[in-house]
C-alpha angles and dihedrals in degrees: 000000000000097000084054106049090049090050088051093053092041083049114042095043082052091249090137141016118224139164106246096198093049100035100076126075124235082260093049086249108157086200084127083083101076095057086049099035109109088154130119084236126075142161113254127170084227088169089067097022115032114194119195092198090056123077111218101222102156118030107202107211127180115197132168115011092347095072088043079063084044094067085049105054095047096048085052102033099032122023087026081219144078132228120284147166089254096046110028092119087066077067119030133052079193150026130194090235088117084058100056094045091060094049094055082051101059103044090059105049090032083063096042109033114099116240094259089056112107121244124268127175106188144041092233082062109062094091080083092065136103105272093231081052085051094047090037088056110043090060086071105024126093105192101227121245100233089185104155088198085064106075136356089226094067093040083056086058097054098034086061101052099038075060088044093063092040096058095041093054100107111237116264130202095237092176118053104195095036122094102250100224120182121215103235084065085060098050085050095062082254091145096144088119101050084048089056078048096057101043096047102039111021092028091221134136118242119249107218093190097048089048089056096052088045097053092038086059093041083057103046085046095053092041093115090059100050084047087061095043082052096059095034089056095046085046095055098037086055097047096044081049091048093234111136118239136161114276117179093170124165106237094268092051093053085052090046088059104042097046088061100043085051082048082054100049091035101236129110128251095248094058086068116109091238094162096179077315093166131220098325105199097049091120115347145005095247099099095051090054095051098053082037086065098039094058120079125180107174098332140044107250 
């Protein structure tokens, strides 16, 4: 949401003329800015990209929900694709794979060692055992085959846990001397810090009337998206009250929405009892309450 936010402050302190009904892309991408932009101020991914050359003054955050519509967006607006089992690696620097590898592990040798044996948590580690343990173990263990490409069921696993640990990591100010603005203050029509913005930096006055025409039609072209954060929230407030309800949802959606009802719970997806579960969402939320109720860390649900 960069671009767009760039185009809203060039456009509502009449930096810049555009054609709202033309501007957007059939995506609601605001790229168009770049090539328009003559301004001192621009739209950079610095996180990924610093630039010593380039002053941070707004920080754009999404939290909540929010960054839940941020997956969404840049899978639809950027990479024009969603995650798979063919294409995780365009997404993710990591997967939990090692995790459940390790749990497998352990519940193995947890329910076979005798009670003198030391502990060992993982499968990378047996070469510290005691070579007659080795030799006793691998007559009954079948290391496990955590190939994502194998089965979208375990893809599902790990996907919802590697969201898991994406939407649990507590927001922090990267840049000190940037505002820090939300996103959801945007959508709301909060734009008090891209008017400080554009008086200090552009010196330029606000135009109340052109900033609500840009945000309205920030608003008509991103209507899909918000269409998709509804159901995926309806979806995920039925399942965390128990109630059944339809749910026809692609692989990354059903992980989406496990991993924040487990947020919600506070247990991790792979506490869950999957047992080969499936795709769980395929058609309808029965199956997640169900292992939602089964699984207990530190409470009874």
């Amino acid at each position: 949401m960069g671009n767009t936010v760039l185009a809203h402050v060039l456009y509502a302190s009449n930096s810049k003329d555009l054609d709202l009904n033309t501007f957007f892309s059939a995506t609601g991408n605001a790229h168009e800015i770049i090539l328009l932009n003559d301004s001192k101020i621009t739209a950079e991914h610095l996180q990924e990209n610093p630039n010593d050359n380039l002053e941070c003054v707004i920080e754009l955050v999404s939290t909540d929900w929010y960054e839940i519509l941020r997956f969404k967006m840049s899978y639809s607006k950027w990479h024009k694709d969603f995650p798979s089992r063919t294409n995780y690696e365009n997404f993710f620097k990591h997967v939990q794979v090692d995790t459940q590898e390790d749990l497998h592990w352990a519940k193995f040798y947890n329910n076979v060692k005798d009670p003198t044996w030391p502990k060992c948590d993982s499968y990378r580690m047996i070469h510290t055992l005691e070579k007659w343990i080795v030799d006793e173990i691998l007559q009954i263990y079948q290391p496990p085959n955590f190939n994502l490409l194998e089965s979208d069921s375990l893809f599902l696993e790990v996907l919802s846990q590697t969201y898991f640990n994406m939407i649990t990591v507590p927001y922090q100010k990267y840049f000190n001397s940037a505002k820090t603005y939300y996103i959801d203050d945007y959508f709301l029509g909060n734009t008090a810090v891209l008017e400080n913005t554009c008086r200090t930096i552009l010196k330029h006055d606000w135009d109340r009337q052109r900033s609500n025409e840009f945000l309205n039609k920030v608003l008509e072209v991103n209507s899909m998206y918000f269409d998709w954060l509804n159901n995926i929230k309806n979806i995920y407030q039925q399942t965390i009250d128990f109630v059944e309800c339809p749910a026809k949802l692609e692989i990354w959606e059903q992980a989406l929405i496990i991993a924040k009802c487990c947020e919600y719970f506070k247990i991790a997806p792979l506490d869950l009892e999957w047992h080969n579960a499936g795709c769980i969402l395929n058609e309808n939320n029965v199956l997640l309450i169900e292992l939602l109720k089964r699984t207990k860390h530190g409470k009874t649900i």
